[in-house]
C-alpha positions, 0 to 999 in steps of 0.5 A: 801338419800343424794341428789334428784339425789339418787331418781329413780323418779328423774333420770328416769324423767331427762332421759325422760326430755333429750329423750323428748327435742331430739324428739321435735326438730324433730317436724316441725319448726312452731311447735317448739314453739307450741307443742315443747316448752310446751312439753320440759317444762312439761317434764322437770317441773317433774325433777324440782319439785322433785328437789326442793321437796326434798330440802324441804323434811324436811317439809313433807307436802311441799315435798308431794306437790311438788311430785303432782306437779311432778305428774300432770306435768307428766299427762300434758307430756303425754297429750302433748305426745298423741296430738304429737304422733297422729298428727306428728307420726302417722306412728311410734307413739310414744308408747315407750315414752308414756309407760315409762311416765306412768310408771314414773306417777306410780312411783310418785304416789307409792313414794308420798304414801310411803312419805305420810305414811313412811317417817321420817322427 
């Protein structure tokens, strides 16, 4: 791996980072700042992190951070996902975006395991 970019965590959450900002600006305007804002930050904190893990992966310990960061900002954005879904979405919930960030949460977790046991620095 040369890059971040060549990580599948990384591309799924930048995928997921993009679905999340369209469907924000979809919620209404007095949301936009609310709700919207923190959703599109969490969302977009999980790519970051990775990113910036990676730049670090040189210090084992310090990318495993980073990736639990990666993590935990997963479980905000799918907090945020629910209270979004439940409250402006309630006829067409948001259930596909919630699947593919729990199956994001999965992947971090299964890649910081490998770091934690495998990765050569």
């Amino acid at each position: 791996m040369k890059s971040h970019t060549d990580l599948e965590i990384y591309n799924m959450a930048y995928d997921y980072a993009l679905e999340v900002h369209k469907m924000s600006m979809d919620l209404p305007k007095y949301e936009l700042y609310e709700q919207g804002s923190q959703i599109r930050r969490s969302s977009k904190s999980i790519k970051d992190n990775i990113a910036e893990g990676f730049g670090r992966r040189r210090y084992k310990k310090e990318f495993i951070r980073f990736l639990i960061f990666a993590h935990a900002s997963c479980d905000e954005t799918i907090s945020q996902l629910q209270m979004i879904s439940d409250i402006h979405f309630s006829d067409d919930p948001l259930t596909e975006l919630l699947d593919k960030y729990d199956k994001l949460g999965r992947k971090i977790n299964h890649f910081i395991q490998y770091v934690e046991t495998s990765w050569k620095t």
